[in-house]
C-alpha positions as CSV (number, residue, x, y, z in Angstrom):
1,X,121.3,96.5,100.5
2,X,119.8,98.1,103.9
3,X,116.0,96.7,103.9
4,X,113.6,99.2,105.1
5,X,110.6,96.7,105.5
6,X,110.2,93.8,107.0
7,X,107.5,91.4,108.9
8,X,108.1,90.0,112.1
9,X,106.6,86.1,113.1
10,X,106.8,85.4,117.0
11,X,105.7,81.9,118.3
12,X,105.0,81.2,121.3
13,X,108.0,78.7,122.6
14,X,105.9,77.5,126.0
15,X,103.9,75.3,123.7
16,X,106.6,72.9,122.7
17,X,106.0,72.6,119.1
18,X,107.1,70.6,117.0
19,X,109.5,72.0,114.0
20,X,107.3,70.8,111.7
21,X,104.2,72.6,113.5
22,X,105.8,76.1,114.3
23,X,107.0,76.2,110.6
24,X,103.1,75.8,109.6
25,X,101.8,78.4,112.2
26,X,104.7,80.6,111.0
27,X,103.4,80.4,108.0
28,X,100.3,80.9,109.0
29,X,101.1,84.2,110.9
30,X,103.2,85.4,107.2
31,X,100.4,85.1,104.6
32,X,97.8,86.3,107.3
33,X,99.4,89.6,108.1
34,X,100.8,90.3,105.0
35,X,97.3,89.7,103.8
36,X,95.8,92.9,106.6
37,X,99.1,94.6,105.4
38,X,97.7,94.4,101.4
39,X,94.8,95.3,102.6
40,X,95.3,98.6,105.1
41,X,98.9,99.7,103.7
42,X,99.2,98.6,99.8
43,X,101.9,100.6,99.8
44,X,103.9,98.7,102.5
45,X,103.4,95.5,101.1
46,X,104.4,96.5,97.9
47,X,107.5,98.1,99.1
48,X,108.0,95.6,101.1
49,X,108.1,92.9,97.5
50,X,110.3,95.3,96.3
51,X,112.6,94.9,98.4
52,X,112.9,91.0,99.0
53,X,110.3,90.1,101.7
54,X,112.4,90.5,104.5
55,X,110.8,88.3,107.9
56,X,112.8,87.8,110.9
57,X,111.2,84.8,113.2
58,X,111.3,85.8,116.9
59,X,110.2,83.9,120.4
60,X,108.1,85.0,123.5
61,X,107.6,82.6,126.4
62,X,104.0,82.9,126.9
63,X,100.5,83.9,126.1
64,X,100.2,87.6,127.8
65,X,103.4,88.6,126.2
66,X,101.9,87.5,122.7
67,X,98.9,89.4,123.7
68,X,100.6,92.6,124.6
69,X,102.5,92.8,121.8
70,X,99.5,92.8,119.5
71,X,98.1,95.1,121.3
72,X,101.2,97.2,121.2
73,X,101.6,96.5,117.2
74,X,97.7,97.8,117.2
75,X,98.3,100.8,118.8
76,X,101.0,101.9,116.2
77,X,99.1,101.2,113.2
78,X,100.6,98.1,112.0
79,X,98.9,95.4,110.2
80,X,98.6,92.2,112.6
81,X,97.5,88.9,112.4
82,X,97.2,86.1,115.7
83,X,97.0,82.6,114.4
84,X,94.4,80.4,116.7
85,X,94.9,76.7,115.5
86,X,92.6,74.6,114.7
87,X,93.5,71.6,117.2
88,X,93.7,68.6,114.5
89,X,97.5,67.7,115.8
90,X,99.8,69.1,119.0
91,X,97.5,71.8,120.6
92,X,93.4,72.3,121.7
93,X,91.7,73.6,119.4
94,X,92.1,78.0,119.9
95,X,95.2,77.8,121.3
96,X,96.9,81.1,120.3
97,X,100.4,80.1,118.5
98,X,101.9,83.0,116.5
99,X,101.8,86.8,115.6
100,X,102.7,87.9,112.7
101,X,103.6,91.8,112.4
102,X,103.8,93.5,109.3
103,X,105.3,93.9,106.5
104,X,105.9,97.8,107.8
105,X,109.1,100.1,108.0
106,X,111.6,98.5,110.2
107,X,112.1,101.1,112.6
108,X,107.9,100.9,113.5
109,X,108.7,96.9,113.9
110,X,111.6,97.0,115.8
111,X,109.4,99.2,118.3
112,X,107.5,96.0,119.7
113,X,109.7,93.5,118.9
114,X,113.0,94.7,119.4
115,X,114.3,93.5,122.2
116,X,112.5,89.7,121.6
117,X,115.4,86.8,120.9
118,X,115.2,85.2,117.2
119,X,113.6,81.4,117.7
């Protein structure tokens, strides 16, 4: 079966996060965007149940390049969601951790985020 949604997660790896913490702001950054995505584009998100729920979990290195692609992810229409964390355990409180992109079609995804590593 070829998928043709998915959602994309990036964390930010220069944190040093634990395993336990980046699955939590993973999480975070799924439920959050799919959340925009039921919002602006029902008809992604339903699709996107349809087919399975496809994520793929991806890395950046740094702040700016979690910044620019939100910004990028904006610009095409996609439903986005930054996770700030709270600060109870590993990081100050506000500290931008994770992006969740999508659900949307692939091929939109794959625009910002293909060419990121999986985590």
């Amino acid at each position: 079966m070829e998928f043709t949604y998915k959602q994309a997660i990036v964390i930010r790896v220069d944190l040093k996060m634990s395993v336990g913490k980046i699955a939590v702001q993973a999480a975070h950054a799924a439920v959050s965007a799919a959340e925009e995505c039921r919002r602006i584009k029902p008809e992604w998100f339903r699709d996107w149940l349809e087919e399975g729920q496809k994520k793929v979990v991806l890395r950046v290195s740094e702040l700016e390049e979690l910044k620019q692609l939100h910004e990028r992810a904006k610009s095409l229409g996609l439903p986005t969601s930054m996770v700030e964390d709270a600060g109870l355990t590993e990081v100050p409180p506000g500290t931008i951790t994770a992006l969740g992109i999508g659900p949307a079609p692939s091929e939109i995804i794959d625009r910002v985020t293909g060419k990121l590593k999986l985590l």
